[in-house]
BAFI-3210 file (N, C-alpha, C; in Angstrom, 3 decimals, decimal comma, padded with zeros to 6 digits):
// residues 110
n [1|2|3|4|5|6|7|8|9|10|11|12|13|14|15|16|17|18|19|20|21|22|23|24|25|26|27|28|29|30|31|32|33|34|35|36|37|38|39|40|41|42|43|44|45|46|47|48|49|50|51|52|53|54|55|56|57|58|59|60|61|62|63|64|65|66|67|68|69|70|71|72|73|74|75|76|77|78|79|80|81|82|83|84|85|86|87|88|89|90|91|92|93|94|95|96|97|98|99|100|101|102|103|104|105|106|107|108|109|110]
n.u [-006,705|-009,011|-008,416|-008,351|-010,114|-012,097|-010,542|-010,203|-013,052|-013,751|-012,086|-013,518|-015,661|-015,435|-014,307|-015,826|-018,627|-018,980|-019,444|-018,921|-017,515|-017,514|-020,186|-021,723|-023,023|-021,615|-018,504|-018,895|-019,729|-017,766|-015,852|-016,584|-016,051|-018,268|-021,374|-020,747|-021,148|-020,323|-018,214|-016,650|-015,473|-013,348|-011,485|-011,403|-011,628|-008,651|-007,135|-007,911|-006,671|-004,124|-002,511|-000,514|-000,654|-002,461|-002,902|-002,155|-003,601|-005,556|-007,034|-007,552|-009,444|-011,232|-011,763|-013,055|-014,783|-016,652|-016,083|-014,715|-011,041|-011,425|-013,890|-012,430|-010,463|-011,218|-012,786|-011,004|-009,516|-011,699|-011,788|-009,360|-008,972|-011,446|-010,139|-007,776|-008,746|-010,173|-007,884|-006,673|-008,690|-008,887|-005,803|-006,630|-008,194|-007,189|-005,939|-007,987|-009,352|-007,564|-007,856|-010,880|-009,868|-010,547|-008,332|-007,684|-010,250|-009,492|-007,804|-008,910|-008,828|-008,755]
n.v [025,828|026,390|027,107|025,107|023,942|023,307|021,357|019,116|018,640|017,437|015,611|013,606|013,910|012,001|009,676|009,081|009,195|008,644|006,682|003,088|000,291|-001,327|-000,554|003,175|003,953|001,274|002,317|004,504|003,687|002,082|004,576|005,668|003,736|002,224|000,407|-001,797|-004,724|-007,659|-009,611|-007,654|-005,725|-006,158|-005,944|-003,641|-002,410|-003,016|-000,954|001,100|001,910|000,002|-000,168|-000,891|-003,777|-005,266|-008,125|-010,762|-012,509|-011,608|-010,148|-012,238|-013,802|-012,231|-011,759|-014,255|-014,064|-012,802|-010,225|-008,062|-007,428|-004,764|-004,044|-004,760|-002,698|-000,323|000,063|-000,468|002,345|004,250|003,904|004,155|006,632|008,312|007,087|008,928|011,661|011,863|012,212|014,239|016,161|015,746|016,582|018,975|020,350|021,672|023,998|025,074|025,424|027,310|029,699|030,778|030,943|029,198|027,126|024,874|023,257|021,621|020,007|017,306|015,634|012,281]
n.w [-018,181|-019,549|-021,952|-023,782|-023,502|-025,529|-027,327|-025,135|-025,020|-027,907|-028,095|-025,532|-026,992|-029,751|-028,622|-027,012|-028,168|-030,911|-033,784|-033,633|-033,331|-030,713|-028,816|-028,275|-025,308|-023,696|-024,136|-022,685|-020,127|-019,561|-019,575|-017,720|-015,624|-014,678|-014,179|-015,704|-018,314|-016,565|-017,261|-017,938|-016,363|-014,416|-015,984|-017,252|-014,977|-013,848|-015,910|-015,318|-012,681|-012,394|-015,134|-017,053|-015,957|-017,066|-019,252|-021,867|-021,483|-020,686|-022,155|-024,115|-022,735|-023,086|-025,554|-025,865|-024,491|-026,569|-027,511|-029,698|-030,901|-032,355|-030,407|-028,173|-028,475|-028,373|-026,124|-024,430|-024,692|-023,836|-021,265|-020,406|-021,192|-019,177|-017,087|-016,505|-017,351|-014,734|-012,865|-013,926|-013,169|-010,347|-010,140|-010,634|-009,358|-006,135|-007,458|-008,630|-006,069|-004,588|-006,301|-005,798|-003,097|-000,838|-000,518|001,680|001,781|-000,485|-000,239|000,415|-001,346|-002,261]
ca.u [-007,433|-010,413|-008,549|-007,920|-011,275|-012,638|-010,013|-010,608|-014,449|-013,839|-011,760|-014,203|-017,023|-015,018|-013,743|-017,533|-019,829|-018,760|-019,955|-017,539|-017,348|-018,257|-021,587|-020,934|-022,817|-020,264|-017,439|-019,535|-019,911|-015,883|-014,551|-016,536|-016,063|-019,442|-022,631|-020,254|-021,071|-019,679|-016,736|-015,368|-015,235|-012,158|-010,243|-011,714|-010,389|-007,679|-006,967|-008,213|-005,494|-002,631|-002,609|000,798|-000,930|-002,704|-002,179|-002,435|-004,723|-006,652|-007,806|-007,740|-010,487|-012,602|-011,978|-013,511|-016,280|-017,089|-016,008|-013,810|-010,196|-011,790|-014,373|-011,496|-009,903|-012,471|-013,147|-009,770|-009,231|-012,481|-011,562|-007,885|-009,844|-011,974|-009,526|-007,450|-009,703|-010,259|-006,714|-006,792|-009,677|-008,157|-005,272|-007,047|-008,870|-006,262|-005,729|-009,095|-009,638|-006,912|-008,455|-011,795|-009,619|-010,713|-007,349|-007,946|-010,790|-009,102|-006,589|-009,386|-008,675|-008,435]
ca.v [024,695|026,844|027,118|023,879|023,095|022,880|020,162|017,959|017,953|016,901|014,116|013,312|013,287|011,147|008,071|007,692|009,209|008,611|005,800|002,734|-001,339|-001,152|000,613|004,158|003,453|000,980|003,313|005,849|002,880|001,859|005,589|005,876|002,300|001,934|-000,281|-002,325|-005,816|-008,650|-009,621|-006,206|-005,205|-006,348|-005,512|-002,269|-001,763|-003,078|-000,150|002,569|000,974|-000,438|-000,281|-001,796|-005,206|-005,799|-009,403|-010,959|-013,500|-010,513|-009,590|-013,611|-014,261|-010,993|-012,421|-015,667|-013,667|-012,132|-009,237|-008,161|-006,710|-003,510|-003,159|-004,368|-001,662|001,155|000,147|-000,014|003,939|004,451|003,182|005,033|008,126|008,446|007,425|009,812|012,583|012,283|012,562|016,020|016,941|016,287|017,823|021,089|021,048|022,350|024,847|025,882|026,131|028,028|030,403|030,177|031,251|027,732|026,090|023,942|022,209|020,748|018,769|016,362|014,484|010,835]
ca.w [-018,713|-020,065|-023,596|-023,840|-023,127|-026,671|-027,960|-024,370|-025,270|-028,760|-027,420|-025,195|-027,662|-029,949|-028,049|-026,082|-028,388|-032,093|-034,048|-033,437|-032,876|-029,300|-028,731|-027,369|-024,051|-023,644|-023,850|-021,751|-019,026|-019,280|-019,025|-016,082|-014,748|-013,839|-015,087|-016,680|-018,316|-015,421|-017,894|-018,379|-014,858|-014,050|-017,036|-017,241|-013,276|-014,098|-017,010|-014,301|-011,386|-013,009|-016,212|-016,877|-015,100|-018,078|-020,026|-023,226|-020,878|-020,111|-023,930|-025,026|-022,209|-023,275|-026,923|-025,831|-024,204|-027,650|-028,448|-030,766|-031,216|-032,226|-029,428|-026,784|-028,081|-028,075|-024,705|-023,464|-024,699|-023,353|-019,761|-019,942|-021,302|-018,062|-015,715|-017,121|-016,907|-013,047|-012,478|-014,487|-012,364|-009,433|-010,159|-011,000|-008,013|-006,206|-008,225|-008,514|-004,937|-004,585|-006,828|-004,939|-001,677|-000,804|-000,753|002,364|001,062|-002,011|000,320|000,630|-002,473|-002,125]
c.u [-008,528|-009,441|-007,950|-009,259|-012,590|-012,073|-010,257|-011,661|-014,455|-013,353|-012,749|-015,412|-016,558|-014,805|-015,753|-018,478|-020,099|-019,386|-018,936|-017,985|-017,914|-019,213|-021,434|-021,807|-022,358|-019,386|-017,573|-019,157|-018,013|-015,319|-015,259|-016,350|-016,786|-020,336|-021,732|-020,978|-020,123|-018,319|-016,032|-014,861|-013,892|-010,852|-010,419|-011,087|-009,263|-006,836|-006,964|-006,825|-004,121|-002,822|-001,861|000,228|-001,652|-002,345|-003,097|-003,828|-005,926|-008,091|-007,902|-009,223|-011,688|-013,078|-013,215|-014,851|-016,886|-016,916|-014,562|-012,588|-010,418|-012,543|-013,171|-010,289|-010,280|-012,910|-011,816|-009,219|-010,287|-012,296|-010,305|-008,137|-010,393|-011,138|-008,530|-007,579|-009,961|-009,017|-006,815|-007,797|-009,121|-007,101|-005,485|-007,205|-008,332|-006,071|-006,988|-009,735|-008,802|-007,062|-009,404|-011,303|-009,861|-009,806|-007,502|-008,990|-010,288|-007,975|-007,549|-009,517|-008,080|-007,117]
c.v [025,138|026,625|026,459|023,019|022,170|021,551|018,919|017,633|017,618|015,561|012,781|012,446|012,272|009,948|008,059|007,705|009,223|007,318|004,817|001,098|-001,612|000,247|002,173|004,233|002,540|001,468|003,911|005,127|002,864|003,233|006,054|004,897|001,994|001,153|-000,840|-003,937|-006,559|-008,554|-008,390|-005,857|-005,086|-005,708|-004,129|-001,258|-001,658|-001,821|001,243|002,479|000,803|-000,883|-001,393|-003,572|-005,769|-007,261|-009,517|-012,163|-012,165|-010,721|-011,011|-013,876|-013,179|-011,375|-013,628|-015,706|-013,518|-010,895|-009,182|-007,525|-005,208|-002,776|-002,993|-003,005|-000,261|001,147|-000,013|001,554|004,825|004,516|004,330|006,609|008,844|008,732|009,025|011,496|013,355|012,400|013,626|016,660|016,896|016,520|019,049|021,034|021,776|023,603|026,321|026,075|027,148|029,652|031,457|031,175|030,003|026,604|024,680|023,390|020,932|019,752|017,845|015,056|013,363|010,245]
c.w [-019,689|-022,348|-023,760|-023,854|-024,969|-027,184|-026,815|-024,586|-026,751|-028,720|-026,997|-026,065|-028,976|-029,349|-027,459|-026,780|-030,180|-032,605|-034,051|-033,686|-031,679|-029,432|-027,652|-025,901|-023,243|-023,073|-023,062|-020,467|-018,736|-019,291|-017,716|-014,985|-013,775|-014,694|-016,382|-017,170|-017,160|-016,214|-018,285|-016,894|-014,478|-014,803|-016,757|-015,465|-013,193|-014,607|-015,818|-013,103|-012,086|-014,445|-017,359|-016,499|-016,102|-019,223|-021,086|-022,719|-020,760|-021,461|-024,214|-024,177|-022,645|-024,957|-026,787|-025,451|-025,493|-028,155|-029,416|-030,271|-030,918|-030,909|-028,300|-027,127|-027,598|-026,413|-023,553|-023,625|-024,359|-021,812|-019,529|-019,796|-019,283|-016,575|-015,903|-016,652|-015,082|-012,392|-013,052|-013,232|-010,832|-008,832|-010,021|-009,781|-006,691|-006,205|-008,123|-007,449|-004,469|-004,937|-005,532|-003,701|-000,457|-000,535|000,105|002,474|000,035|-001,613|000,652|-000,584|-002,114|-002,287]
res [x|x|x|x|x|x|x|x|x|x|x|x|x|x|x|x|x|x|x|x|x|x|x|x|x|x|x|x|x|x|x|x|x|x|x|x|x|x|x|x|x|x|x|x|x|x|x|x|x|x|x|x|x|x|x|x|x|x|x|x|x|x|x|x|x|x|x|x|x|x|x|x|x|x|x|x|x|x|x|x|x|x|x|x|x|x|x|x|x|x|x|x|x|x|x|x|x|x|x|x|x|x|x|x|x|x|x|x|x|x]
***
């Protein structure tokens, strides 16, 4: 993972912390699906959970809230980003207990 690690934190610092449509603590909030606005919540769980479950009702009611196209999108690759992420991580972990000598710790993943 280590040399790999440069292009995941450019990623990173793109989608949450670039200049965009949606404000990048925003993005920051939806890829960790925390301290969200009320009306994102759901969607944004949604995106982390089942992704697939997603509707065109989903995005028309977030429209209706106010935002835009652009932010619902920045904040839906924001949200996928994150979840994303913690599936990599605990994957590795694993791995990297294994390492470690540690292995039977890392079977405590959720």
């Amino acid at each position: 993972m280590d040399r790999h690690r440069v292009h995941l934190d450019a990623l990173v610092k793109g989608v949450l912390e670039q200049p965009g449509e949606a404000a990048p603590a925003l993005r920051q909030a939806a890829s960790r699906n925390r301290d969200l606005p009320e009306e994102l919540r759901a969607y944004v769980d949604t995106i982390e959970r089942h992704a697939y479950k997603v509707t065109d009702e989903d995005v028309e009611a977030l429209k209706q809230a106010g935002y835009s196209e652009d932010q619902l999108f920045e904040i839906t690759v924001a949200a996928a980003l994150g979840a994303g992420l913690r599936r990599l991580e605990a994957g590795l972990a694993p791995l990297a207990a294994e390492r470690r000598g540690d292995a039977g710790a890392a079977k405590t993943v959720p």
